[in-house]
MARTORLO-386053 format. One record per residue (C-alpha): x, y, z; residue number from 1; residue in one letter; chain. Coordinates in Angstrom, 2 decimals. Each point is the difference from the previous one (the first is absolute). Layout:
BEGIN
> X|Y|Z|tivo|sefi|torlum
> X|Y|Z|NUM|A|A .
...
This chain:
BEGIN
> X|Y|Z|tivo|sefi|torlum
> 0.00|0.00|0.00|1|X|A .
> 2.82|2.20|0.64|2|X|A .
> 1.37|0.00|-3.24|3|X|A .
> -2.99|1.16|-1.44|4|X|A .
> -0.36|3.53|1.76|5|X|A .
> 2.33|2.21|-1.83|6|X|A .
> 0.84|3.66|0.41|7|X|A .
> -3.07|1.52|-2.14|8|X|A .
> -2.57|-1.61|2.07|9|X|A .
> 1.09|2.03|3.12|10|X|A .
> 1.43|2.83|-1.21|11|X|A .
> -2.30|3.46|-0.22|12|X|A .
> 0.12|2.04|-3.14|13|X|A .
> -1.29|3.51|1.78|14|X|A .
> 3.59|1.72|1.03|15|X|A .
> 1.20|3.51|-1.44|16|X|A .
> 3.76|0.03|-1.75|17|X|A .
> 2.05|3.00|0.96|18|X|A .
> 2.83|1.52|-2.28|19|X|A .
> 3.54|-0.87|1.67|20|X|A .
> 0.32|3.94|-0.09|21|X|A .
> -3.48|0.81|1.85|22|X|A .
> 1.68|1.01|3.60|23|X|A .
> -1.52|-1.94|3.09|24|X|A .
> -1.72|3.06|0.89|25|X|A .
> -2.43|-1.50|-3.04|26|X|A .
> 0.20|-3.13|0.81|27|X|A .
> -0.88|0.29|3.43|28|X|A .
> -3.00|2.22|-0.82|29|X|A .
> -0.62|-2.55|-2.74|30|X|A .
> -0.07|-3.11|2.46|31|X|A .
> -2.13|2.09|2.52|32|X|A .
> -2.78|0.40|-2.89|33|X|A .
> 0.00|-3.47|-0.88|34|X|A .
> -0.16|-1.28|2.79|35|X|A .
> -3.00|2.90|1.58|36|X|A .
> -1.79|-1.24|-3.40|37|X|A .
> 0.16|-4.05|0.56|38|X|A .
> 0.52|0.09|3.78|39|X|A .
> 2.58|-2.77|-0.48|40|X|A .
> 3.64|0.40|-0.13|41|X|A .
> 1.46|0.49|-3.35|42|X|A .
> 3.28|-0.56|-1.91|43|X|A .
> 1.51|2.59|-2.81|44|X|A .
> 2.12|-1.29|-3.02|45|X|A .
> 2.78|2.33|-0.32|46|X|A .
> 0.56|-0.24|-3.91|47|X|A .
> 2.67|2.02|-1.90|48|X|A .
> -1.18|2.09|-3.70|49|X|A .
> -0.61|-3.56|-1.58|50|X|A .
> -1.81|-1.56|2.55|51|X|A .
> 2.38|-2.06|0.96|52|X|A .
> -0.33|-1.38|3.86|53|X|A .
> 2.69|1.92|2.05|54|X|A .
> -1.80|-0.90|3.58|55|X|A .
> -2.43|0.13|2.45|56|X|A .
> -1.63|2.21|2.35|57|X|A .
> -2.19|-0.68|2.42|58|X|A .
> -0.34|1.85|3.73|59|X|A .
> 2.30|-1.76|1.61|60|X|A .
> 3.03|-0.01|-2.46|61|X|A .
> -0.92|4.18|-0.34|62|X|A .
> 0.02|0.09|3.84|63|X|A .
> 3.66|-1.63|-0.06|64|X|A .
> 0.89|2.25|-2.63|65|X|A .
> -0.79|2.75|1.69|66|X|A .
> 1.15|-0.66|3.79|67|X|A .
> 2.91|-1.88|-0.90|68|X|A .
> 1.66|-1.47|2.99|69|X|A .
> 1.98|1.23|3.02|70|X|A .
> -2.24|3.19|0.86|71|X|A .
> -0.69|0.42|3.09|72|X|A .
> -1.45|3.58|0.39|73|X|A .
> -3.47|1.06|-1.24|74|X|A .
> 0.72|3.28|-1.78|75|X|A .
> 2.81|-1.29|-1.89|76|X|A .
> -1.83|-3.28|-1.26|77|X|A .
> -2.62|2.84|-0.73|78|X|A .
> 2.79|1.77|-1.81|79|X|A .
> 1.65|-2.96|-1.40|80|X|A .
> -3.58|-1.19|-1.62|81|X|A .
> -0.94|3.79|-1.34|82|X|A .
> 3.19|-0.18|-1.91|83|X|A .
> -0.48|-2.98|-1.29|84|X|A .
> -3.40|-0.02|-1.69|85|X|A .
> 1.73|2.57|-2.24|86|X|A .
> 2.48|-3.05|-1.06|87|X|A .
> -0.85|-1.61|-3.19|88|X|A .
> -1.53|-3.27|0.09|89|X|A .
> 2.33|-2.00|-2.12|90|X|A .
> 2.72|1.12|2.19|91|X|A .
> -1.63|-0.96|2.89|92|X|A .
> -1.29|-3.59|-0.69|93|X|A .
> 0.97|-3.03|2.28|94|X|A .
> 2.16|-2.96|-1.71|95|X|A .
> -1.43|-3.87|0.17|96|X|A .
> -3.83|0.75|-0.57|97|X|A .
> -1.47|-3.66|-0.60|98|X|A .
> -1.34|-0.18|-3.40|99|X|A .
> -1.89|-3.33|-1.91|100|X|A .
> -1.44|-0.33|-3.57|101|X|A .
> -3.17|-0.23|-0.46|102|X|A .
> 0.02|-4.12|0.01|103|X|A .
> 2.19|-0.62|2.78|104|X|A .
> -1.36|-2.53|2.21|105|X|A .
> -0.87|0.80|3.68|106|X|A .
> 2.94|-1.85|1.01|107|X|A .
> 2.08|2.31|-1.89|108|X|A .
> -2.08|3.52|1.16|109|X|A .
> 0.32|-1.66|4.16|110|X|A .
> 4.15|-0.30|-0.79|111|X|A .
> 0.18|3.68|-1.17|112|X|A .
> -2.54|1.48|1.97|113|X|A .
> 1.03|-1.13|3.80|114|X|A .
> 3.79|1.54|-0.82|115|X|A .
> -0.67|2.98|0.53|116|X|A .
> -2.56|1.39|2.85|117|X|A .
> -2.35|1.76|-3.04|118|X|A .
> -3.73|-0.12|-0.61|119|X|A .
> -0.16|-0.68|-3.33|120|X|A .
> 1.93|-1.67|-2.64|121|X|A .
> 0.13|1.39|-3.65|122|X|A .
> -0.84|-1.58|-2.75|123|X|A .
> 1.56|0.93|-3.04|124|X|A .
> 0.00|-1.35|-3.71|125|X|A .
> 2.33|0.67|-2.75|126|X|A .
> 1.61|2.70|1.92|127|X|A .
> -2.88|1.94|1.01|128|X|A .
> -2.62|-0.25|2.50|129|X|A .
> -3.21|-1.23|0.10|130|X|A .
> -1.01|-0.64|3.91|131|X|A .
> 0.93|-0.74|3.31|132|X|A .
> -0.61|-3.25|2.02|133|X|A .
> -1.10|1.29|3.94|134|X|A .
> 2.08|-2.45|2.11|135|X|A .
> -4.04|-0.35|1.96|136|X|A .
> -1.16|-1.64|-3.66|137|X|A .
> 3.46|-2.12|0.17|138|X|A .
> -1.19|-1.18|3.73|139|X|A .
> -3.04|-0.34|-0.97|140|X|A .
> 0.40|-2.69|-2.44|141|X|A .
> 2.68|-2.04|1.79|142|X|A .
> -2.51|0.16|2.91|143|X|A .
> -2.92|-1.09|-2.17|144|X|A .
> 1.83|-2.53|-1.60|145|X|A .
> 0.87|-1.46|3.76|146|X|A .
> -3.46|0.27|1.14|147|X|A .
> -1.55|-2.29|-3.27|148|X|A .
> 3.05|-2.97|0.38|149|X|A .
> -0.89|-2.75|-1.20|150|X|A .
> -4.11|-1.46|-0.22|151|X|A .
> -0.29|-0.06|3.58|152|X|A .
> 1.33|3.88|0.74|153|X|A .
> 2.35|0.83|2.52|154|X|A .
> 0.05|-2.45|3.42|155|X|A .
> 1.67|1.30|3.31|156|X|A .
> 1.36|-3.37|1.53|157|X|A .
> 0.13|0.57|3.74|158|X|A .
């Protein structure tokens, strides 16, 4: 059964692409609209001028963009973050962003999706994207496909 869920049948087709040079000023006001409009978190596709995939964003990966690490004092995180949503989004984007084609297998989307700690995994074909996988959907179906085992379902031996 496993083998038969592949990328497309978890992914979701309704994300925005950014530019790589939109600033994260726009891509956090971007994220904030998408996600005020579904009420469910939301991923951006950073693309360059051919829509090539460059990245993700998504809330948390802006957040580390724009705290960084090692602060310590509330007005210069403040600082730190003001300065950097002027900061171009291509030059900001974090390395190792798990991506699978659109037939990967579930095995392959669990592999890349638990290396990092992200909520979605991107799904890209031919270079450019078409969707992201939520790591809930990946859950989801491993737990679904635990729950139906076999004819009898799932036993708890005592």
């Amino acid at each position: 059964m496993a083998d038969r869920i592949v990328a497309r049948d978890l992914m979701r087709t309704d994300f925005q692409r950014i530019q790589t040079d939109q600033t994260l000023g726009e891509a956090m006001a971007a994220l904030r609209e998408t996600q005020r409009e579904h009420g469910i978190p939301s991923a951006l596709m950073v693309v360059d001028e051919h829509d090539t995939f460059c990245g993700m964003l998504t809330a948390r990966l802006l957040i580390r963009i724009l705290v960084g690490e090692g602060e310590t004092d509330d007005a210069r995180l403040l600082q730190v973050a003001s300065e950097r949503l002027k900061q171009c989004v291509g030059d900001a984007l974090i390395e190792g962003i798990p991506v699978v084609a659109p037939d990967d297998r579930l095995l392959t989307m669990i592999r890349r999706g638990i290396t990092t700690r992200l909520d979605f995994v991107a799904v890209v074909d031919d270079g450019r994207p078409v969707g992201f996988a939520p790591v809930t959907a990946i859950f989801q179906a491993v737990a679904g496909m635990a729950l139906t085992l076999g004819d009898e379902g799932v036993r708890f031996d005592r």
